[in-house]
Chimera marker file (.cmm) of the C-alpha trace (Angstrom):
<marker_set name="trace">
<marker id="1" x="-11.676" y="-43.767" z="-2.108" r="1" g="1" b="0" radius="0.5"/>
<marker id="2" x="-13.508" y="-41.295" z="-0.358" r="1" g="1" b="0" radius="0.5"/>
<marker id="3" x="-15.036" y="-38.448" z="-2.195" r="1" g="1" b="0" radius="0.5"/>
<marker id="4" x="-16.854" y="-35.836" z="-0.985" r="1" g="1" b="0" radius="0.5"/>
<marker id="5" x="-19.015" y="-33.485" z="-2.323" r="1" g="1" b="0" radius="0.5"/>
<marker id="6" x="-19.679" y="-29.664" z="-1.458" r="1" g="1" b="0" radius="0.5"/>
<marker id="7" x="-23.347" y="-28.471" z="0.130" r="1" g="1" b="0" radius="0.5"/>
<marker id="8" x="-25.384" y="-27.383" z="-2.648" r="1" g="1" b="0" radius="0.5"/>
<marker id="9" x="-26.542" y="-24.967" z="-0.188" r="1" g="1" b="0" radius="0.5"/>
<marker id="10" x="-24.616" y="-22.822" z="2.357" r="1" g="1" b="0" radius="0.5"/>
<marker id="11" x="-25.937" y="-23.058" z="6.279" r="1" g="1" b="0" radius="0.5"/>
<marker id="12" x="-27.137" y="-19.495" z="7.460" r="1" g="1" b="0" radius="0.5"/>
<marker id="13" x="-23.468" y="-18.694" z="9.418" r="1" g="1" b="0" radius="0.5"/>
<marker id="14" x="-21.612" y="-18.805" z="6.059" r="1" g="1" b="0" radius="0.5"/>
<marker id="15" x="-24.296" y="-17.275" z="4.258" r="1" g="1" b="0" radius="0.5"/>
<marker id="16" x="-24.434" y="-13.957" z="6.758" r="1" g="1" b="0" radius="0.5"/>
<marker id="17" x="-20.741" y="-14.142" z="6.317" r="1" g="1" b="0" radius="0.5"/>
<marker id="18" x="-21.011" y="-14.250" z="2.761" r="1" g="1" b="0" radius="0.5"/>
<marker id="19" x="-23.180" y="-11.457" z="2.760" r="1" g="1" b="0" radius="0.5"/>
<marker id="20" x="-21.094" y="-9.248" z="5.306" r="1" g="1" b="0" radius="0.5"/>
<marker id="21" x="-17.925" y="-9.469" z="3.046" r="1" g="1" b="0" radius="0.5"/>
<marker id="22" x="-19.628" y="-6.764" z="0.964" r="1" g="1" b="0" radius="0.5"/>
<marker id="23" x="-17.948" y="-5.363" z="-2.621" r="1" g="1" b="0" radius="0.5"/>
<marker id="24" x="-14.333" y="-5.838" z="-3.120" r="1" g="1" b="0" radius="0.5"/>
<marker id="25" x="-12.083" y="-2.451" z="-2.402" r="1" g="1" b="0" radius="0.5"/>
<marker id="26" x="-10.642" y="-0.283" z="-5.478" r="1" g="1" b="0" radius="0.5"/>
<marker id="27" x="-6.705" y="-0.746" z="-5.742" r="1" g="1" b="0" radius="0.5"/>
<marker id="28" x="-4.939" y="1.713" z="-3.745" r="1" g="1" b="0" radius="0.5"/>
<marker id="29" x="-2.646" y="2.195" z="-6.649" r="1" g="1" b="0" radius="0.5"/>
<marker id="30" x="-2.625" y="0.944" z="-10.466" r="1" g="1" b="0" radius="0.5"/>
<marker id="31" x="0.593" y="0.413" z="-12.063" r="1" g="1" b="0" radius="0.5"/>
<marker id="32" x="1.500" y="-0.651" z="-15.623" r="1" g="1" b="0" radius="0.5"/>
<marker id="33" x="4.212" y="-3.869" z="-15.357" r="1" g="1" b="0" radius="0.5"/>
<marker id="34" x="4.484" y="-3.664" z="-19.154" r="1" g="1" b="0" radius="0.5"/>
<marker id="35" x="7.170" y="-0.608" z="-18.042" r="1" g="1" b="0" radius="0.5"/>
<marker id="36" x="10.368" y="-1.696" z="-16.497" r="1" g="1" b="0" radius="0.5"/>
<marker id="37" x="10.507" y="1.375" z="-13.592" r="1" g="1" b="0" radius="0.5"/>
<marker id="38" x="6.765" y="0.465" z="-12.806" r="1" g="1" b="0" radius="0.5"/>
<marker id="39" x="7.728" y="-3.248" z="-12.875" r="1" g="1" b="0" radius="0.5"/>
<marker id="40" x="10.645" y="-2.946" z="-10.514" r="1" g="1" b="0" radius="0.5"/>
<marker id="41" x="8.797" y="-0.961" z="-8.385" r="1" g="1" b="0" radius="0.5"/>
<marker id="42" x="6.593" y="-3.419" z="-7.569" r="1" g="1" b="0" radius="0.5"/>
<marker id="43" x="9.170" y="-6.037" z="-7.169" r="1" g="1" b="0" radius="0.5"/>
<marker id="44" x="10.972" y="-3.497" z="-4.945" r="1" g="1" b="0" radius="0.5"/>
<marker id="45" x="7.429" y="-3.528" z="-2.720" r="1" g="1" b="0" radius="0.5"/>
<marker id="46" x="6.909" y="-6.889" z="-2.771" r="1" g="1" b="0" radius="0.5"/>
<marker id="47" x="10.707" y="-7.839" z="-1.153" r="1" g="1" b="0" radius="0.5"/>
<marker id="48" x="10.500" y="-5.055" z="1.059" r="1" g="1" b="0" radius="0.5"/>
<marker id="49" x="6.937" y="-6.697" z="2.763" r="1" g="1" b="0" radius="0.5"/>
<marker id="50" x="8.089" y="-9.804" z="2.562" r="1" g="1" b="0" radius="0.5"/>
<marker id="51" x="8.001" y="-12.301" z="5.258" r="1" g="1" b="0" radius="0.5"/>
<marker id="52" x="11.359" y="-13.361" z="4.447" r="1" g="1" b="0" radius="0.5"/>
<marker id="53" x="12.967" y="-9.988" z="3.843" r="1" g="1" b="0" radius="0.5"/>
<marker id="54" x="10.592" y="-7.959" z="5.528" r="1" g="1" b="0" radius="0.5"/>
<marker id="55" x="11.957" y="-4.461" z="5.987" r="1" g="1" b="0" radius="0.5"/>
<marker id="56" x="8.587" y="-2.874" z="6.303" r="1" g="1" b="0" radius="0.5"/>
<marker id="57" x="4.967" y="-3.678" z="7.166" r="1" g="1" b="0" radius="0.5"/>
<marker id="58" x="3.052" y="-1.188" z="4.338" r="1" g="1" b="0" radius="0.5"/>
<marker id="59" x="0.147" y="0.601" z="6.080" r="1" g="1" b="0" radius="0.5"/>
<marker id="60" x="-1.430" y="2.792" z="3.109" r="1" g="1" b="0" radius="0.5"/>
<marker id="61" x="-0.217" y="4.050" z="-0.552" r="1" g="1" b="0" radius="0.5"/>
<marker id="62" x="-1.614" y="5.940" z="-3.156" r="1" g="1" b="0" radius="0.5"/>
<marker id="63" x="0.026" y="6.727" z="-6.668" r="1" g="1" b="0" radius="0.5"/>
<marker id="64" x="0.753" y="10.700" z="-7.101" r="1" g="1" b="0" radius="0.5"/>
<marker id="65" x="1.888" y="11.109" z="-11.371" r="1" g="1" b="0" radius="0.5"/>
<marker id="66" x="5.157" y="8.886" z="-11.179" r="1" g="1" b="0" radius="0.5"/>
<marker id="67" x="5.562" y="8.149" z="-7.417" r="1" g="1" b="0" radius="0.5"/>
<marker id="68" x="3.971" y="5.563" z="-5.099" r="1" g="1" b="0" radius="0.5"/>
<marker id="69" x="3.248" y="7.202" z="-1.560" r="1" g="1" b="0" radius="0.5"/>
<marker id="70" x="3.483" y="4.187" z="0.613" r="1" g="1" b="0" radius="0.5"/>
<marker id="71" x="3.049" y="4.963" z="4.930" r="1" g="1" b="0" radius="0.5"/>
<marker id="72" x="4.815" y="2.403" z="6.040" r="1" g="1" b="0" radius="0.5"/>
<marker id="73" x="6.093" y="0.944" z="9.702" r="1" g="1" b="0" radius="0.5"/>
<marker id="74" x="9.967" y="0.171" z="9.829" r="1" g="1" b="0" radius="0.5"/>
<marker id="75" x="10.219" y="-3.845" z="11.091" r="1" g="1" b="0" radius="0.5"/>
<marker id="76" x="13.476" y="-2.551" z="12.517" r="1" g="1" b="0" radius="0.5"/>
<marker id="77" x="13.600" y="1.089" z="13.123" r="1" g="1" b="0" radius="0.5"/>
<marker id="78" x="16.269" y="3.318" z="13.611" r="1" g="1" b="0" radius="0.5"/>
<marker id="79" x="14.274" y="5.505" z="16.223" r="1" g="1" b="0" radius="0.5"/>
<marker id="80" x="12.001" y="4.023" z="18.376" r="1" g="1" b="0" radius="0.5"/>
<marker id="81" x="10.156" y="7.354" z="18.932" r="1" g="1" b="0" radius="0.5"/>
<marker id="82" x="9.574" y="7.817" z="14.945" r="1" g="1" b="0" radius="0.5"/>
<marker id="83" x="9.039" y="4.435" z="13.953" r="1" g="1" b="0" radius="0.5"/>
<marker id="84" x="6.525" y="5.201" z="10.677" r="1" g="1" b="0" radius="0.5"/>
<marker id="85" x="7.748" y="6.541" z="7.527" r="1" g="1" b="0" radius="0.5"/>
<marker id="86" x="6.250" y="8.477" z="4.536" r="1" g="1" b="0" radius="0.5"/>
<marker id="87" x="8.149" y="6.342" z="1.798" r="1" g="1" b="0" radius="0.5"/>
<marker id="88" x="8.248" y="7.707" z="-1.809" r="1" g="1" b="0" radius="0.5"/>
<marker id="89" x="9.384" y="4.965" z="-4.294" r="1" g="1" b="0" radius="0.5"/>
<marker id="90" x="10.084" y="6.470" z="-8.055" r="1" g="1" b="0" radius="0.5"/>
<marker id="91" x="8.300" y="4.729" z="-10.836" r="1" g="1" b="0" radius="0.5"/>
<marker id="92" x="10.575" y="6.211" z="-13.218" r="1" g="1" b="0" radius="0.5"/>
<marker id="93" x="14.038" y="5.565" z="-12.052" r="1" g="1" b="0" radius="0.5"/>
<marker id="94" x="15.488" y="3.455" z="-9.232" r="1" g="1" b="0" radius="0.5"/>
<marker id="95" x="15.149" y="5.487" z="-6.244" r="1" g="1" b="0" radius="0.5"/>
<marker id="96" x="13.634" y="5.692" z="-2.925" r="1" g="1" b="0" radius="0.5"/>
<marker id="97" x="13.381" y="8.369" z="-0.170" r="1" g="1" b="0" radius="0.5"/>
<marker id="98" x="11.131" y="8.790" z="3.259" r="1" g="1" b="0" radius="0.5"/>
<marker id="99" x="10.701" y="10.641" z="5.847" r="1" g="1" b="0" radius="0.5"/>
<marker id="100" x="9.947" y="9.362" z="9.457" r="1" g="1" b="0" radius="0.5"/>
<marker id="101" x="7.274" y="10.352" z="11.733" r="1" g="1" b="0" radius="0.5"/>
<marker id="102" x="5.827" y="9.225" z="15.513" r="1" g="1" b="0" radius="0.5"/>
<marker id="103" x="2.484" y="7.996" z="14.291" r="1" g="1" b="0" radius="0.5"/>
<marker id="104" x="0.912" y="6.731" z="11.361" r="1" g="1" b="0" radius="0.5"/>
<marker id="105" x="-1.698" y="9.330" z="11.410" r="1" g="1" b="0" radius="0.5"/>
<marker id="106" x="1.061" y="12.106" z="10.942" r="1" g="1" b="0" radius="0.5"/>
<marker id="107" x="2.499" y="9.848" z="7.888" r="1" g="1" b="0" radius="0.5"/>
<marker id="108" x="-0.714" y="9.409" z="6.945" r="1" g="1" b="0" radius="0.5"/>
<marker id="109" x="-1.896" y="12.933" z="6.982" r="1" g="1" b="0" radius="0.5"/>
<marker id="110" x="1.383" y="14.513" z="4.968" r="1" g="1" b="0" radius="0.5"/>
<marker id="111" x="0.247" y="11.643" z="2.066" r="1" g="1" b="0" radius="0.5"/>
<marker id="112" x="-3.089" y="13.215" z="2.048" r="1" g="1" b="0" radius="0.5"/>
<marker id="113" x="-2.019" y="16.765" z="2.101" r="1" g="1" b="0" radius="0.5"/>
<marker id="114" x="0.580" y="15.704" z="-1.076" r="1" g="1" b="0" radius="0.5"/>
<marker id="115" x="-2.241" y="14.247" z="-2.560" r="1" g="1" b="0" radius="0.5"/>
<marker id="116" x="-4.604" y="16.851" z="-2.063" r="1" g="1" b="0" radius="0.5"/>
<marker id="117" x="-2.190" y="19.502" z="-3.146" r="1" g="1" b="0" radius="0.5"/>
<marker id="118" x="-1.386" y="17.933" z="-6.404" r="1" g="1" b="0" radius="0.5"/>
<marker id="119" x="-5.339" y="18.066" z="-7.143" r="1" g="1" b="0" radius="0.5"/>
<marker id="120" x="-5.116" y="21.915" z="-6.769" r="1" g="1" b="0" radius="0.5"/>
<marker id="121" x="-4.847" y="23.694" z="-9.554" r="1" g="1" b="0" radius="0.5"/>
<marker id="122" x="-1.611" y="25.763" z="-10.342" r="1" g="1" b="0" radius="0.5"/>
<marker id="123" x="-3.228" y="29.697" z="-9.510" r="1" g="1" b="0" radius="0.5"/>
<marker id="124" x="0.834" y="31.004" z="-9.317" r="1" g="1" b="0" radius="0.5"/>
<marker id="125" x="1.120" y="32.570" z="-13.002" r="1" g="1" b="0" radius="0.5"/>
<link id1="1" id2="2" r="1" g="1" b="0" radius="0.2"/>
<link id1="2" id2="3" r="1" g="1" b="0" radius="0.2"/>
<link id1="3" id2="4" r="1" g="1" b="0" radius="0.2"/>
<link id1="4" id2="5" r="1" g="1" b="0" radius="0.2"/>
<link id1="5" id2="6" r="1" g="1" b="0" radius="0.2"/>
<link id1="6" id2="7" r="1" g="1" b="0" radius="0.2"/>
<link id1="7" id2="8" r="1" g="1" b="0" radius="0.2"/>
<link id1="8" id2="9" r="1" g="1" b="0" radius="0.2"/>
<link id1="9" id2="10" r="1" g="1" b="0" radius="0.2"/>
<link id1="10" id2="11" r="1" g="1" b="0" radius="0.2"/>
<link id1="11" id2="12" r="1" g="1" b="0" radius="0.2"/>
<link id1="12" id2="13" r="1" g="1" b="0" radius="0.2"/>
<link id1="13" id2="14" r="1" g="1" b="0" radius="0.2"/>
<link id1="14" id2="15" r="1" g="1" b="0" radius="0.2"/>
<link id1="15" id2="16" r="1" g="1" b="0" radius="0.2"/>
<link id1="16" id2="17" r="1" g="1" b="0" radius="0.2"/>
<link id1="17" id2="18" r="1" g="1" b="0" radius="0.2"/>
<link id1="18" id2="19" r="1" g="1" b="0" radius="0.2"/>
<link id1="19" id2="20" r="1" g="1" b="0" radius="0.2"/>
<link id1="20" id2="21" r="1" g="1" b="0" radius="0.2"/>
<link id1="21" id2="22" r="1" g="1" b="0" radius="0.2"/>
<link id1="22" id2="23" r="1" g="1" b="0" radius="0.2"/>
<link id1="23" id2="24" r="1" g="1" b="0" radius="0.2"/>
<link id1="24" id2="25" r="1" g="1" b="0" radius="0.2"/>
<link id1="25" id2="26" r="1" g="1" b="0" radius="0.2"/>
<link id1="26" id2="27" r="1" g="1" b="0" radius="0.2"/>
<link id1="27" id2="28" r="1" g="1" b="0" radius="0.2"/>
<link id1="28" id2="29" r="1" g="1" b="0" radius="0.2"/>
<link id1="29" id2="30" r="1" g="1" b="0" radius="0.2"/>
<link id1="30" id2="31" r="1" g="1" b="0" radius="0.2"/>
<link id1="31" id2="32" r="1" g="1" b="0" radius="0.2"/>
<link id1="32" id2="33" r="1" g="1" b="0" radius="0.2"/>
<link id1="33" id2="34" r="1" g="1" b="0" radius="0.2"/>
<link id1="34" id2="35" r="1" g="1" b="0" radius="0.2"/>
<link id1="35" id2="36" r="1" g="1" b="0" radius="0.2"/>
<link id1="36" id2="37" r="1" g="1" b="0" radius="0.2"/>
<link id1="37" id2="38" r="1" g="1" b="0" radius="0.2"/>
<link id1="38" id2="39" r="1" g="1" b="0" radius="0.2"/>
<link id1="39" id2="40" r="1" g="1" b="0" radius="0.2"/>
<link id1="40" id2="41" r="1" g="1" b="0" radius="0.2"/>
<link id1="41" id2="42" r="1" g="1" b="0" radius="0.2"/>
<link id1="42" id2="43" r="1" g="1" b="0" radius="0.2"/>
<link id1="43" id2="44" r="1" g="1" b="0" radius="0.2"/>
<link id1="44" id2="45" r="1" g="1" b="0" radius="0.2"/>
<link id1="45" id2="46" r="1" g="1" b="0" radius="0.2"/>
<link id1="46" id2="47" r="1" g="1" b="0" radius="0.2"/>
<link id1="47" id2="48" r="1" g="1" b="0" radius="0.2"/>
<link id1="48" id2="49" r="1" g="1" b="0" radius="0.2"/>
<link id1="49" id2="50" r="1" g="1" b="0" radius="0.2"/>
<link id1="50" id2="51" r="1" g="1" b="0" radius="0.2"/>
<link id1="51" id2="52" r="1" g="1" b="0" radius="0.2"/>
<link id1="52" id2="53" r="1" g="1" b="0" radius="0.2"/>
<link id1="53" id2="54" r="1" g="1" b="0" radius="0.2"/>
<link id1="54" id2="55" r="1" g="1" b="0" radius="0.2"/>
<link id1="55" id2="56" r="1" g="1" b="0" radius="0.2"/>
<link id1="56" id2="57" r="1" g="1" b="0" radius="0.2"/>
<link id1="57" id2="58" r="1" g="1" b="0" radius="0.2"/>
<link id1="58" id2="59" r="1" g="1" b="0" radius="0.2"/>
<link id1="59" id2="60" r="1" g="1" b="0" radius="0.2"/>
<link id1="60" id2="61" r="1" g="1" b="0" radius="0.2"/>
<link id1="61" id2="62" r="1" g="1" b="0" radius="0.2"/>
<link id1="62" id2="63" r="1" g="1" b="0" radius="0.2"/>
<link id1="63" id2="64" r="1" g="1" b="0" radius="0.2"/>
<link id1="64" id2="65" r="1" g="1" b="0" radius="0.2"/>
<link id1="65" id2="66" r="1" g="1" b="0" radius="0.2"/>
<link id1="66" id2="67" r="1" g="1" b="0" radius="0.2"/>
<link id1="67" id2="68" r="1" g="1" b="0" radius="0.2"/>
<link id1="68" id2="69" r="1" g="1" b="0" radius="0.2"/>
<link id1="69" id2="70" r="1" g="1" b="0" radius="0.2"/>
<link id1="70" id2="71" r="1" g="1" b="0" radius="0.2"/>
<link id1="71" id2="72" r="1" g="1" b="0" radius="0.2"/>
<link id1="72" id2="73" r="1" g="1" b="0" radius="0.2"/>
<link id1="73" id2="74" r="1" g="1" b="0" radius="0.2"/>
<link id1="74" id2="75" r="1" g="1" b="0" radius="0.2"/>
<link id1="75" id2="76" r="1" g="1" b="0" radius="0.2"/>
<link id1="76" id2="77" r="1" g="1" b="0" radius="0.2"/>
<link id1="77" id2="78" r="1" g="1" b="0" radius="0.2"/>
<link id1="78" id2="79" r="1" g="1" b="0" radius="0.2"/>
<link id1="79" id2="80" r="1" g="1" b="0" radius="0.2"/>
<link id1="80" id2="81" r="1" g="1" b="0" radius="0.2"/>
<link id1="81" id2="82" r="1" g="1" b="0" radius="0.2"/>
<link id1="82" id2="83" r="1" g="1" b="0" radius="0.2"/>
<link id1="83" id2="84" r="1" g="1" b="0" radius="0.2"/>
<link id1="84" id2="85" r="1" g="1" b="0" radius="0.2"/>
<link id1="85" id2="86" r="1" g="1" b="0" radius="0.2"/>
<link id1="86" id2="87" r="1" g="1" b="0" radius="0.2"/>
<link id1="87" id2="88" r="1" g="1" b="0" radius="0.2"/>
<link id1="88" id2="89" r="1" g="1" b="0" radius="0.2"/>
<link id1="89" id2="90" r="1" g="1" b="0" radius="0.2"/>
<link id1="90" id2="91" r="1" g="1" b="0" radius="0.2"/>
<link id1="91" id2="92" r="1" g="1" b="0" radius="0.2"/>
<link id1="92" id2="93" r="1" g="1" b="0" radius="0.2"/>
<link id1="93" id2="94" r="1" g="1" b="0" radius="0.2"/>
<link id1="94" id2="95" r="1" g="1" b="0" radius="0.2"/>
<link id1="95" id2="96" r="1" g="1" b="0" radius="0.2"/>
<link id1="96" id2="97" r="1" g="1" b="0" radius="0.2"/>
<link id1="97" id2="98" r="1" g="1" b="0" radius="0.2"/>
<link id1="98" id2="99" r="1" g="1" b="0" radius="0.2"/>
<link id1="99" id2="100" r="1" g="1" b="0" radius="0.2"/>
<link id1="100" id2="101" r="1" g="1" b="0" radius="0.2"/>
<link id1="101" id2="102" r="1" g="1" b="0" radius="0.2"/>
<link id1="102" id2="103" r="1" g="1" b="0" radius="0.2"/>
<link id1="103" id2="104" r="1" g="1" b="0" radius="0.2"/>
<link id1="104" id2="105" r="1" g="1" b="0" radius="0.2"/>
<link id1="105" id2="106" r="1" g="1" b="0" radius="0.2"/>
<link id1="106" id2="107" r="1" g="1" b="0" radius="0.2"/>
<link id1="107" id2="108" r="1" g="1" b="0" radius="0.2"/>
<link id1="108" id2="109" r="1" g="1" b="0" radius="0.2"/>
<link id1="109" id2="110" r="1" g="1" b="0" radius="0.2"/>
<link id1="110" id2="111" r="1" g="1" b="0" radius="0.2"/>
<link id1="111" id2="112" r="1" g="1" b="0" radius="0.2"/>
<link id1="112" id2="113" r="1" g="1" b="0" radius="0.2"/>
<link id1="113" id2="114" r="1" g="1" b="0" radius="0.2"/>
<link id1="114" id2="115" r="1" g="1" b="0" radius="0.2"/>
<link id1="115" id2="116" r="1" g="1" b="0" radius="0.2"/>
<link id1="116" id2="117" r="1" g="1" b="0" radius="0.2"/>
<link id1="117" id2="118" r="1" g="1" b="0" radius="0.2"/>
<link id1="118" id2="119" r="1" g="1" b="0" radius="0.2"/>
<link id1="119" id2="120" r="1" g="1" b="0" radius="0.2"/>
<link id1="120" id2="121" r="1" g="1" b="0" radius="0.2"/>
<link id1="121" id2="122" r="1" g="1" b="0" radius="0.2"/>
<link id1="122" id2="123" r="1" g="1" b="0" radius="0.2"/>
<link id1="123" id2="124" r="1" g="1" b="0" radius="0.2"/>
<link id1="124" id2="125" r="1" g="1" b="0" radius="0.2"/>
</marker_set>
């Protein structure tokens, strides 16, 4: 039986790619699986990127209070001219809803504004 045993040391390719892989990236989005919306929301993600199922391929997403954001490009699209979407998936309730756009800069930019808008404080009273 042949057994072999791993370099104590790493040669200088892996260790520049070691050193190039840098820190890991924050989460895009945290979610709590202890609660059932939050839980089937990320079951609903994970079929909907699947290889098998695949109905999108998931670009970007952020959480905004009790919705995931999620730009997104349709693996089948209705419109070939507006093939990205700005998908909003409830973590309350079982719902989704988008809204399609040309690019995924345009989907990506109405996320941001969202986002940015629900950081600004509420000046209307």
């Amino acid at each position: 039986m042949v057994c072999h045993a791993r370099s104590a040391s790493l040669s200088a390719r892996r260790r520049r790619l070691h050193n190039l892989r840098g820190a890991p990236l924050p989460p895009l989005a945290v979610l709590d699986l202890n609660k059932p919306a939050e839980r089937e929301a990320h079951e609903f993600l994970r079929r909907a990127t699947s290889k098998r199922d695949r109905l999108w391929r998931l670009l970007d997403m952020r959480r905004q209070a009790s919705t995931l954001l999620c730009v997104v490009r349709w693996v089948y699209p209705e419109d070939d001219a507006k093939p990205f979407s700005l998908a909003e998936v409830s973590l309350t309730e079982t719902a989704v809803c988008w809204r399609y756009y040309a690019t995924a800069g345009a989907a990506r930019a109405e996320m941001e504004q969202r986002c940015a808008d629900a950081l600004q404080p509420d000046t209307s009273a």
